[in-house]
NUROZA-954845 format. One record per atom (N, C-alpha, C): residue number from 1; residue in one letter; atom name; x, y, z. Coordinates in Angstrom, 3 decimals, m for minus. Layout:
N
SITE  seq  type  atom         X         Y         Z
SITE  NUM     A    CA         X         Y         Z
...
This chain:
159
SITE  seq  type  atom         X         Y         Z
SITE    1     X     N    22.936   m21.888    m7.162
SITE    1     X    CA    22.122   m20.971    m6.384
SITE    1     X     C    23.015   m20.333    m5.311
SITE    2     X     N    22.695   m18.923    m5.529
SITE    2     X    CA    23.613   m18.696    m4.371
SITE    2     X     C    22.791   m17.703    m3.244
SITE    3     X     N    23.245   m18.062    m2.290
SITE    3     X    CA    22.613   m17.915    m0.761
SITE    3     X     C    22.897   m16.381    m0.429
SITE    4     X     N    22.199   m15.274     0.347
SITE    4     X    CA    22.427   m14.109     0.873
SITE    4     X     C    22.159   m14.295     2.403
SITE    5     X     N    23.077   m13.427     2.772
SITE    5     X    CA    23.143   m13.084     4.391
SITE    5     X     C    22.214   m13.701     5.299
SITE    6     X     N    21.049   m13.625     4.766
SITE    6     X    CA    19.633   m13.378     5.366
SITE    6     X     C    19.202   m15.017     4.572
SITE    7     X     N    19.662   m15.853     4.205
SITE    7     X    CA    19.377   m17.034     4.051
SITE    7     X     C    18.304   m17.699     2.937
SITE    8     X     N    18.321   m15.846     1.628
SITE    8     X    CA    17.346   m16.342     0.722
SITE    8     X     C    18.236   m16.468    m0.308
SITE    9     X     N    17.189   m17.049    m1.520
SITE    9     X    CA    18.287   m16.931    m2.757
SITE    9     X     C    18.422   m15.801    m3.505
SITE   10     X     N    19.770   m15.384    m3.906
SITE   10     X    CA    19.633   m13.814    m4.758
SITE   10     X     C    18.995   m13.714    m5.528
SITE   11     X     N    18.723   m14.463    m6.080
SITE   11     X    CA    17.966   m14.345    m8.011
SITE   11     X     C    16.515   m13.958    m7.321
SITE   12     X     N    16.345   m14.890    m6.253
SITE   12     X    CA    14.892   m14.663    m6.425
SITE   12     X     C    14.376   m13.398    m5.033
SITE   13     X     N    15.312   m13.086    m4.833
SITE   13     X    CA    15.356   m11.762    m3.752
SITE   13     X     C    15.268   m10.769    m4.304
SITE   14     X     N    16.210   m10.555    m5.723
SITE   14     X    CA    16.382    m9.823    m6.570
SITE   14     X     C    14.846    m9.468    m6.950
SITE   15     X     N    14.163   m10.668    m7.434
SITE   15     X    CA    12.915   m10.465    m8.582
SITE   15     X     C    11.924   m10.237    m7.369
SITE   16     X     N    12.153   m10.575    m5.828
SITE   16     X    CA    11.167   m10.280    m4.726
SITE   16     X     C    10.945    m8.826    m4.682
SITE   17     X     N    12.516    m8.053    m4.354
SITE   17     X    CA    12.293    m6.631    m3.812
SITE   17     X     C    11.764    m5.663    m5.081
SITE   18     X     N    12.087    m6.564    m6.277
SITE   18     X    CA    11.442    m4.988    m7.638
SITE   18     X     C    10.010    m5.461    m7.465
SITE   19     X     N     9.537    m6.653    m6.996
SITE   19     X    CA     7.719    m6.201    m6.823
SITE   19     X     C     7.806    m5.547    m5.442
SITE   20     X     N     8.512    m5.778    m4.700
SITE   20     X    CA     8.044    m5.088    m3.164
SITE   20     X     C     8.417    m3.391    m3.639
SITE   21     X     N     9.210    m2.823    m4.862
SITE   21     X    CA     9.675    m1.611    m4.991
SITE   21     X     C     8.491    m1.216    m5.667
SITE   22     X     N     7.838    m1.648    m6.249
SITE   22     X    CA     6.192    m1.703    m6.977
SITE   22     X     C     5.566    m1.409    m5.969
SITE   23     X     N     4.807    m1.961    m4.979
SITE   23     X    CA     4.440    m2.070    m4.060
SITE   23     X     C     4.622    m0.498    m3.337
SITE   24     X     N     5.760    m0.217    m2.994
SITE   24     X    CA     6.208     1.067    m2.246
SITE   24     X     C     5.631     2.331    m3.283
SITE   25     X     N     5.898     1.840    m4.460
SITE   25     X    CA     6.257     3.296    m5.244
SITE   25     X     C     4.161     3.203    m5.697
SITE   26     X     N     3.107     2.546    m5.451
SITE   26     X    CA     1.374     2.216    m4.994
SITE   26     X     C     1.184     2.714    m3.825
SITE   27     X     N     1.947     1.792    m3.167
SITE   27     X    CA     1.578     2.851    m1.298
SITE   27     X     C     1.739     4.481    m1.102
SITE   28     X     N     3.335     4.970    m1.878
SITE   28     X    CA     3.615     6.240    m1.812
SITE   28     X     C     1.937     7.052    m2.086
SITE   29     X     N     1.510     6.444    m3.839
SITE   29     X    CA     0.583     7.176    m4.214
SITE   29     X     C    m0.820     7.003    m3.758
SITE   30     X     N    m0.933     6.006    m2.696
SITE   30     X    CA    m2.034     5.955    m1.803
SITE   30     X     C    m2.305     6.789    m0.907
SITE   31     X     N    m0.651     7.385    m0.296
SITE   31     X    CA    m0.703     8.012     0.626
SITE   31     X     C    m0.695     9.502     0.117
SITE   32     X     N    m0.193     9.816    m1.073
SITE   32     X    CA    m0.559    11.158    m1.046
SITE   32     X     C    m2.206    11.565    m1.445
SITE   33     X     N    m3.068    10.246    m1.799
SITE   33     X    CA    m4.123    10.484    m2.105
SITE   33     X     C    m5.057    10.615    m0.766
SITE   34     X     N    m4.340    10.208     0.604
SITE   34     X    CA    m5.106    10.042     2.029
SITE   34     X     C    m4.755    11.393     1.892
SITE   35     X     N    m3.639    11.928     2.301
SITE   35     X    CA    m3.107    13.324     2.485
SITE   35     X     C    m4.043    14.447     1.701
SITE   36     X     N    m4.078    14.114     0.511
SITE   36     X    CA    m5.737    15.148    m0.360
SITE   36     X     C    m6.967    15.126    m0.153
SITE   37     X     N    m7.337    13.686     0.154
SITE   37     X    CA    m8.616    13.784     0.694
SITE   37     X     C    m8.992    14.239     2.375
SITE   38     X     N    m7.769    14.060     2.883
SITE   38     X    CA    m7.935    14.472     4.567
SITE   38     X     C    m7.686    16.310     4.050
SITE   39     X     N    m6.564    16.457     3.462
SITE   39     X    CA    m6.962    18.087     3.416
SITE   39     X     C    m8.000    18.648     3.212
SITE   40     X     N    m8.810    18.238     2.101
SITE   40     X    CA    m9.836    19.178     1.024
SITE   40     X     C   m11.071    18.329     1.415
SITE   41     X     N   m11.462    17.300     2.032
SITE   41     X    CA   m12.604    16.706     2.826
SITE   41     X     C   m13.952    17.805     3.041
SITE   42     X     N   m15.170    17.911     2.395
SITE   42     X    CA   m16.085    19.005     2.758
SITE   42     X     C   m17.431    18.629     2.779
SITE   43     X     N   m17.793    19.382     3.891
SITE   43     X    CA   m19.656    18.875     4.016
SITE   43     X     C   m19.987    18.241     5.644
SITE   44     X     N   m21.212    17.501     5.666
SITE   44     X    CA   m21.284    17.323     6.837
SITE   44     X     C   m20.658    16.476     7.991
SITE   45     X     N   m19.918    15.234     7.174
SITE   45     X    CA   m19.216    14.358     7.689
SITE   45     X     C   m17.739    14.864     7.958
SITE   46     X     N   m17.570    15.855     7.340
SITE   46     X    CA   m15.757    16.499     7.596
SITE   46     X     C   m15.508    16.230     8.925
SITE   47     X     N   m15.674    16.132    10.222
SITE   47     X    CA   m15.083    16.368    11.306
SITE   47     X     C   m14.751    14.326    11.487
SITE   48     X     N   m15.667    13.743    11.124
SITE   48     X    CA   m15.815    12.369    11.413
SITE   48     X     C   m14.518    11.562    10.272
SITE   49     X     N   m14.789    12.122     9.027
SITE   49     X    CA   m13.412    11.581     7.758
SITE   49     X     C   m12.258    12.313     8.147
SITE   50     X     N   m12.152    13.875     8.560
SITE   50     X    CA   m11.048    14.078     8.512
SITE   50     X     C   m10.059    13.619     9.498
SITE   51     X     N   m10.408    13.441    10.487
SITE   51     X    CA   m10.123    12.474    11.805
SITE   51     X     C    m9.387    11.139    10.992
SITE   52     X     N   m10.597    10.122    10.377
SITE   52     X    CA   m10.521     8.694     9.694
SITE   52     X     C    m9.126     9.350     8.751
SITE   53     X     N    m8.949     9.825     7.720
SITE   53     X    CA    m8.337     9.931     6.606
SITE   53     X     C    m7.142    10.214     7.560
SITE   54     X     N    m6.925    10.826     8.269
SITE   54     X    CA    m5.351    11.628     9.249
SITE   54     X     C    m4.840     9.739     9.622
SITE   55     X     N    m5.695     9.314    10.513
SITE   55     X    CA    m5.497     8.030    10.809
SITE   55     X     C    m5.075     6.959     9.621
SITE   56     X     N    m5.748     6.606     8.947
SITE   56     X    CA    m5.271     5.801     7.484
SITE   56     X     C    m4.318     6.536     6.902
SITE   57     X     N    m3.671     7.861     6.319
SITE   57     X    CA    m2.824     8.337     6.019
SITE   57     X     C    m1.043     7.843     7.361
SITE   58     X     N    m1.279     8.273     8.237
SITE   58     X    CA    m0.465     8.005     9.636
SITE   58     X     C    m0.328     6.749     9.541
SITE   59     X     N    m1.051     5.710     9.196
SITE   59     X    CA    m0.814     4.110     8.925
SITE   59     X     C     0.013     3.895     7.776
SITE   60     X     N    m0.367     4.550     6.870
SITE   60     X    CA     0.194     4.399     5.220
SITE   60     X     C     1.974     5.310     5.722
SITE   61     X     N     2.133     5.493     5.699
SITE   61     X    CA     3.595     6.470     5.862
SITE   61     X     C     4.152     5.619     7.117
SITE   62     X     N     3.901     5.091     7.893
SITE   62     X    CA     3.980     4.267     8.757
SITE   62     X     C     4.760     2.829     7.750
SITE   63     X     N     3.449     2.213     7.110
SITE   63     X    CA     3.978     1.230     5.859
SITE   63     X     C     4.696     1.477     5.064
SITE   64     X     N     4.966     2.592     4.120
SITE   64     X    CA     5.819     2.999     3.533
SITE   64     X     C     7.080     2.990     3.867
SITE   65     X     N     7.648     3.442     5.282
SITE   65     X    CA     8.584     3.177     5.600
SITE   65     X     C     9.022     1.636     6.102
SITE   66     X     N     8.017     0.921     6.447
SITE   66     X    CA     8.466    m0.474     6.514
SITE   66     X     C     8.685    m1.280     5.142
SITE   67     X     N     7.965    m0.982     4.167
SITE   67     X    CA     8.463    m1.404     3.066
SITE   67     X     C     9.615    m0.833     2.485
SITE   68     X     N    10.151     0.166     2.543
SITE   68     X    CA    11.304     0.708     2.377
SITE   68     X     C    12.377     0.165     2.614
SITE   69     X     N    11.759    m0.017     4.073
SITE   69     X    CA    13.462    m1.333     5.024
SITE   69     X     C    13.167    m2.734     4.842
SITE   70     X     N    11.667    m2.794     4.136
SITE   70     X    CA    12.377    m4.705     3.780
SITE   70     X     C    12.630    m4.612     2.735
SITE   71     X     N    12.740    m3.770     1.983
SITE   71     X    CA    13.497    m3.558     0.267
SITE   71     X     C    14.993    m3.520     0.477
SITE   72     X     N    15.725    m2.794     1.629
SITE   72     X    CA    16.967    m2.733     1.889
SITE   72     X     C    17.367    m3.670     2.674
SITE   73     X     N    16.613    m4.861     3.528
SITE   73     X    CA    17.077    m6.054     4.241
SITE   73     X     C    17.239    m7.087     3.373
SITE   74     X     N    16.590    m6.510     1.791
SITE   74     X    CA    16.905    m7.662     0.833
SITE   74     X     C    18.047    m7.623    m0.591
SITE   75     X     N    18.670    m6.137     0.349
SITE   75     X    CA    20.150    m6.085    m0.519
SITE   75     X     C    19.710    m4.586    m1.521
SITE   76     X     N    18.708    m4.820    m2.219
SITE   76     X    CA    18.273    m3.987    m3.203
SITE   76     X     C    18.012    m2.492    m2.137
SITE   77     X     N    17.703    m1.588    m3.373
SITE   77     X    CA    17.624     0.146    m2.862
SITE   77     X     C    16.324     0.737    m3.191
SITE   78     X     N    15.645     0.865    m2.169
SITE   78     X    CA    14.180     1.553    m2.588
SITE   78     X     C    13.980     2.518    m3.432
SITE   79     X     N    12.744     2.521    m4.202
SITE   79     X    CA    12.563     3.957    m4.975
SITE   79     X     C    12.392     5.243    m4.016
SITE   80     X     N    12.697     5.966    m4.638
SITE   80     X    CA    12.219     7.533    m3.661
SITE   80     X     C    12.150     8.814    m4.485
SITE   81     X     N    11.701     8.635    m6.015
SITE   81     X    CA    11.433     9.744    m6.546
SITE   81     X     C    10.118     9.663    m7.287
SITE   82     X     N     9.218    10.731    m6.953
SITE   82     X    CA     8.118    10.634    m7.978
SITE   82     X     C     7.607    10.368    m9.418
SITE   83     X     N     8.697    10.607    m9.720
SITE   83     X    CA     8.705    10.164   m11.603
SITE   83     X     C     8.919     8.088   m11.649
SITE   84     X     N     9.441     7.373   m10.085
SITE   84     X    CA     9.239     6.241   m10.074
SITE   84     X     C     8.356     5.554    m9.813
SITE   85     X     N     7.413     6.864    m9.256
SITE   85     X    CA     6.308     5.840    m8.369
SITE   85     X     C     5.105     5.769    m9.438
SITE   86     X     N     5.080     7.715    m9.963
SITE   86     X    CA     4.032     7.691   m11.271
SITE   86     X     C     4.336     6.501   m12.224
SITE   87     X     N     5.274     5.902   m12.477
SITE   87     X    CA     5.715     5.231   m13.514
SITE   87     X     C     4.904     3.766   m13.650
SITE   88     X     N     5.101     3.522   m12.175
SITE   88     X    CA     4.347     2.198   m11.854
SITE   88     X     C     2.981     2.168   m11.244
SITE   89     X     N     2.634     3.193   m11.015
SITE   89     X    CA     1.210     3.352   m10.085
SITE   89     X     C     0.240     2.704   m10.957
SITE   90     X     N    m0.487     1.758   m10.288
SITE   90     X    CA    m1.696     1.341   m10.365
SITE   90     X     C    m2.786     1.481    m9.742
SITE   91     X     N    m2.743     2.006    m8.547
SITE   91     X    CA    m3.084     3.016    m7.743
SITE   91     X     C    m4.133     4.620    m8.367
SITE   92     X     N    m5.301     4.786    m8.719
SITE   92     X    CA    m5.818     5.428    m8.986
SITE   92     X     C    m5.020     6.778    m8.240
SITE   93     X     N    m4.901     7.646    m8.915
SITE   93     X    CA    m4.330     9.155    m8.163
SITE   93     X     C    m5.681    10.243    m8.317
SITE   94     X     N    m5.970     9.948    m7.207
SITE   94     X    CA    m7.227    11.449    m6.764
SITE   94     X     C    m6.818    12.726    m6.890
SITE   95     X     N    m6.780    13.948    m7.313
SITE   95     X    CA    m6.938    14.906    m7.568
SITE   95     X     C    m8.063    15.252    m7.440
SITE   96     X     N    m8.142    16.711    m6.131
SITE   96     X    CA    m9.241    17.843    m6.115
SITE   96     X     C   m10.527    16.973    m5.527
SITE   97     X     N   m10.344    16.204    m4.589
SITE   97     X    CA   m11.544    15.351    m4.398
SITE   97     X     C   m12.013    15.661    m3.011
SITE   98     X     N   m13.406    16.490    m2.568
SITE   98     X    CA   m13.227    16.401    m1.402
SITE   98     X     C   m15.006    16.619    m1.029
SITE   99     X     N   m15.660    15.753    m2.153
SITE   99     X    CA   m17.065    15.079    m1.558
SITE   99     X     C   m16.489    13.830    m0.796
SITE  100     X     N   m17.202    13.615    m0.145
SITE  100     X    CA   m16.935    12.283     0.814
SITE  100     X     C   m17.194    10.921     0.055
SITE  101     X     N   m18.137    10.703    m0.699
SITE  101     X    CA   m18.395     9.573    m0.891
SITE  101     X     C   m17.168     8.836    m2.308
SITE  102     X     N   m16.958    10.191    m3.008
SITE  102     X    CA   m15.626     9.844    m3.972
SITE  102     X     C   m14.755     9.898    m3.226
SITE  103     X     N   m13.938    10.203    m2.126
SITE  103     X    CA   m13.254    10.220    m1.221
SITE  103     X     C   m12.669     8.909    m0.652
SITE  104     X     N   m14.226     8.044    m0.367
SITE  104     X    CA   m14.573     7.042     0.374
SITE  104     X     C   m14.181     5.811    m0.921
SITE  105     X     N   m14.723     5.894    m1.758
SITE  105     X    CA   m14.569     5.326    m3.030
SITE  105     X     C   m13.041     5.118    m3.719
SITE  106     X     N   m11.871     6.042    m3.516
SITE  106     X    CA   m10.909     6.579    m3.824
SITE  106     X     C   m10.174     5.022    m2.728
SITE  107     X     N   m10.542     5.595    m1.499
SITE  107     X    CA    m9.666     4.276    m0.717
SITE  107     X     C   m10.105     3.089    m1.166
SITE  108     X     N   m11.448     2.825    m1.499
SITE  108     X    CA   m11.820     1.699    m1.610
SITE  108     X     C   m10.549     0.968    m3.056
SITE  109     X     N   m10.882     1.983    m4.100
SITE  109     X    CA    m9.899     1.583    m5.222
SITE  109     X     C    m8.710     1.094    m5.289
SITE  110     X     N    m8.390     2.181    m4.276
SITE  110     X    CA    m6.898     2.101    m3.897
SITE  110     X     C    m6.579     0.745    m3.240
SITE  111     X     N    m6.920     0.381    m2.202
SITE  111     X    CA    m6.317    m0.851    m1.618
SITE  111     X     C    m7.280    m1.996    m2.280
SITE  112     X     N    m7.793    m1.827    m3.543
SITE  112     X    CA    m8.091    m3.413    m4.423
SITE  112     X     C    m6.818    m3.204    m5.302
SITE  113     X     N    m6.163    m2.236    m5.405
SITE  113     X    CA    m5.215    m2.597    m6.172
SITE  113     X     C    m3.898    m2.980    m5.171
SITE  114     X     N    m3.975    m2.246    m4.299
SITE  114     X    CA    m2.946    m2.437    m3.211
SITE  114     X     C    m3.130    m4.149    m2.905
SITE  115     X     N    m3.848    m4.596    m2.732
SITE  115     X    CA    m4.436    m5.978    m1.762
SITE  115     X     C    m4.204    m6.842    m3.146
SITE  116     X     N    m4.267    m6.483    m4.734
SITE  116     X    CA    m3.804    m7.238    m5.465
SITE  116     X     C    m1.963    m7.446    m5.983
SITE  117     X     N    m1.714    m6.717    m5.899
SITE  117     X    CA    m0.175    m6.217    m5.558
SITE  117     X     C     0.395    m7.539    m4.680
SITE  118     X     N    m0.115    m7.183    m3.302
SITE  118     X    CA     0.427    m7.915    m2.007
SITE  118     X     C    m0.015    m9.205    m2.061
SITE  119     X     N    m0.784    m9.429    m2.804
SITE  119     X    CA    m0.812   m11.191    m3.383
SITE  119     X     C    m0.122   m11.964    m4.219
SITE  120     X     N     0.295   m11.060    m5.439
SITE  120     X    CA     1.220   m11.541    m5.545
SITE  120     X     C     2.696   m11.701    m5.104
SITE  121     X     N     2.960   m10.563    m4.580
SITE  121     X    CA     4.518   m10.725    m3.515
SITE  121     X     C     4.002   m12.003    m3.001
SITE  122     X     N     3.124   m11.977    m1.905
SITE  122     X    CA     2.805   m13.153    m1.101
SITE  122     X     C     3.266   m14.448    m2.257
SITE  123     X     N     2.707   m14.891    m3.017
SITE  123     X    CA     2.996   m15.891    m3.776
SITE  123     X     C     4.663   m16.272    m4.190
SITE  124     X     N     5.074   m15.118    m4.403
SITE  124     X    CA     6.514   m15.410    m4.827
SITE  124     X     C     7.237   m15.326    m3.640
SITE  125     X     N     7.091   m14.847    m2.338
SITE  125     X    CA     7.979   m15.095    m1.171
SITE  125     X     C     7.361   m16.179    m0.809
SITE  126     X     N     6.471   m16.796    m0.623
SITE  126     X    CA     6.209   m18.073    m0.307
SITE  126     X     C     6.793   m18.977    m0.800
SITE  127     X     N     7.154   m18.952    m2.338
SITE  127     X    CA     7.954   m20.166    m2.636
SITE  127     X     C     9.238   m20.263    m2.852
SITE  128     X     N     9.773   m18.584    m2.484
SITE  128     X    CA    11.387   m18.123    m2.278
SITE  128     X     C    11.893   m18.306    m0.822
SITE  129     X     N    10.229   m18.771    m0.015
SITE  129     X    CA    11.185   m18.989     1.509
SITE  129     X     C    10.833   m17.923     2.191
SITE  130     X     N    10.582   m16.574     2.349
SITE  130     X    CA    11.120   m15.318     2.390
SITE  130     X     C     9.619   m14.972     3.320
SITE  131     X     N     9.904   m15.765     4.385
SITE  131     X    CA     9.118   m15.390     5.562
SITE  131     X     C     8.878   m13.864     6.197
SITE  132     X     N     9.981   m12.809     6.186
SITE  132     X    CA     9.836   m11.421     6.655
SITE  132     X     C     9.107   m10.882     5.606
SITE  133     X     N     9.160   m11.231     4.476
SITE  133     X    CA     8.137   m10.563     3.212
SITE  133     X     C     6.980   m11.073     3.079
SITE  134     X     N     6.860   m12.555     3.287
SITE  134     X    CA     5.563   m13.053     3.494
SITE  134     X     C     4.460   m12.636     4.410
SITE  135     X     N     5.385   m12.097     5.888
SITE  135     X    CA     4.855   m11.802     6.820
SITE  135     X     C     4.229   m10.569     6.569
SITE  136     X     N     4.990    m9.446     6.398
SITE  136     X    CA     4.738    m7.980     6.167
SITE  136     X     C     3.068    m8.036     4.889
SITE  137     X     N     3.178    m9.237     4.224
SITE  137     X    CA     2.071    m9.004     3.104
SITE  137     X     C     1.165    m9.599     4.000
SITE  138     X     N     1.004   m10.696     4.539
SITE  138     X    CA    m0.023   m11.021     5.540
SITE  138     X     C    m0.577   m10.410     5.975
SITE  139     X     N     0.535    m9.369     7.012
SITE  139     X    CA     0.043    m8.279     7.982
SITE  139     X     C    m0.841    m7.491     7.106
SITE  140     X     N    m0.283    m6.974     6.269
SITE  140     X    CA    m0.977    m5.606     5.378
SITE  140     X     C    m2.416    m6.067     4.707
SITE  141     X     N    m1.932    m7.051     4.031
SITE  141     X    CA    m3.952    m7.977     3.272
SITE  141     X     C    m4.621    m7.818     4.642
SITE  142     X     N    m4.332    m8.595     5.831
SITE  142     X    CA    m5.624    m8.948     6.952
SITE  142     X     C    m6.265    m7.288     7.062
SITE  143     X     N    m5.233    m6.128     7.277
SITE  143     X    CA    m5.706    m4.907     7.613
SITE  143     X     C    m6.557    m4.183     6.760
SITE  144     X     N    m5.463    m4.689     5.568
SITE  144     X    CA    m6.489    m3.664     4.647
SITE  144     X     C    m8.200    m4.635     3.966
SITE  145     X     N    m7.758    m5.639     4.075
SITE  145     X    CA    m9.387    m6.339     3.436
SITE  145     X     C   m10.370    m5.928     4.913
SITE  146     X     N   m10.277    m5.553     6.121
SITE  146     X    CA   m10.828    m5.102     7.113
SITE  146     X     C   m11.514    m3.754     6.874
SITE  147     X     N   m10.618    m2.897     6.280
SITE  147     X    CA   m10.579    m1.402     6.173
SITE  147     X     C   m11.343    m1.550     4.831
SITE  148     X     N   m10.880    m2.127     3.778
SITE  148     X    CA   m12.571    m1.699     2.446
SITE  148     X     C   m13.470    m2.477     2.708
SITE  149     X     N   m13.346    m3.654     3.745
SITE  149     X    CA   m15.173    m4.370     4.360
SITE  149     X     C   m15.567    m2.542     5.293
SITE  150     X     N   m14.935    m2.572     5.711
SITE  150     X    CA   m16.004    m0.988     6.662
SITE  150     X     C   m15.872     0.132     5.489
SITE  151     X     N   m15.200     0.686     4.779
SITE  151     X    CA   m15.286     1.751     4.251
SITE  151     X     C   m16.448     1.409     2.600
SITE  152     X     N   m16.811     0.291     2.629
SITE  152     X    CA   m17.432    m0.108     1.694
SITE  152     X     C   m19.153    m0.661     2.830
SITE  153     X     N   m18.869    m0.980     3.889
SITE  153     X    CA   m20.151    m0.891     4.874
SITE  153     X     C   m20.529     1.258     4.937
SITE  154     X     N   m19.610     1.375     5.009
SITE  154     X    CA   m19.541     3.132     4.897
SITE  154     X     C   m20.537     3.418     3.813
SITE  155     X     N   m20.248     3.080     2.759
SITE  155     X    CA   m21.018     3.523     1.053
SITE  155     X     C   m21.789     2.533     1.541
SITE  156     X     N   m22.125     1.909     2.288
SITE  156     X    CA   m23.874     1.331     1.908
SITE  156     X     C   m23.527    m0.135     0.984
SITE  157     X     N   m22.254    m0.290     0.742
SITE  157     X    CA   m22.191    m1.746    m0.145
SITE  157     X     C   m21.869    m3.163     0.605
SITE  158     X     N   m21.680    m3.963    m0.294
SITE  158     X    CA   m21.022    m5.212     0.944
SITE  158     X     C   m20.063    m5.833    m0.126
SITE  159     X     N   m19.126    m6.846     0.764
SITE  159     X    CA   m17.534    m6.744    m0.169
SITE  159     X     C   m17.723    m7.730    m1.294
């Protein structure tokens, strides 16, 4: 086994950062789906979502770039082209959506796949050691299972 800088093992740093590059190249397409629905948003609630969507978008690009730099604190090189992210997206991609309640629905999708993603990283940095990756998935599950309990109190459902 051999040891990196940062005190994890390569092999399994290696197999950490291509799910955390998964991960990035889901978030990317989360965020261009905040970015469509905050543009094209229409009807009576527009002033109240487009506000919400600017905010959750500004969070997501925010994350994106932190996942970016724990992909490069773990030796490996982030994706950064669209033909990588389409490739792996699991991430529903919204197009032309700008009733509110498909809108609303759109995030909801999005971070059950996002929040399933970050469970498994969680699982495999947990038993690789790999506390800064563990952490970052922590952080991100507590926020986002917060954000589809209200945006799913939003639609009238419960989680």
């Amino acid at each position: 086994m051999t040891i990196n800088s940062i005190g994890l093992d390569q092999n399994k740093t290696k197999d950490i950062a291509k799910d955390v590059n998964n991960l990035l190249a889901n978030f990317q397409i989360y965020y261009q789906n905040l970015r469509g629905i905050h543009w094209n948003i229409k009807g009576k609630r527009f002033f109240d979502l487009h506000v919400k969507f600017e905010e959750l978008y500004t969070d997501a690009n925010i994350k994106v770039d932190e996942i970016a730099e724990r992909i490069l604190t773990l030796g490996e090189t982030p994706l950064h082209t669209f033909e990588d992210y389409t490739k792996l997206a699991k991430v529903p991609v919204g197009k032309n959506i700008s009733q509110d309640e498909k809108a609303v629905r759109l995030i909801v999708d999005s971070l059950t796949e996002l929040l399933k993603i970050e469970r498994q990283i969680l699982d495999k940095t947990d038993e690789a050691n790999d506390e800064g990756t563990n952490a970052m998935m922590s952080d991100f599950i507590s926020e986002q299972e917060k954000t589809v309990w209200m945006m799913k109190a939003w639609l009238g459902e419960t989680v």
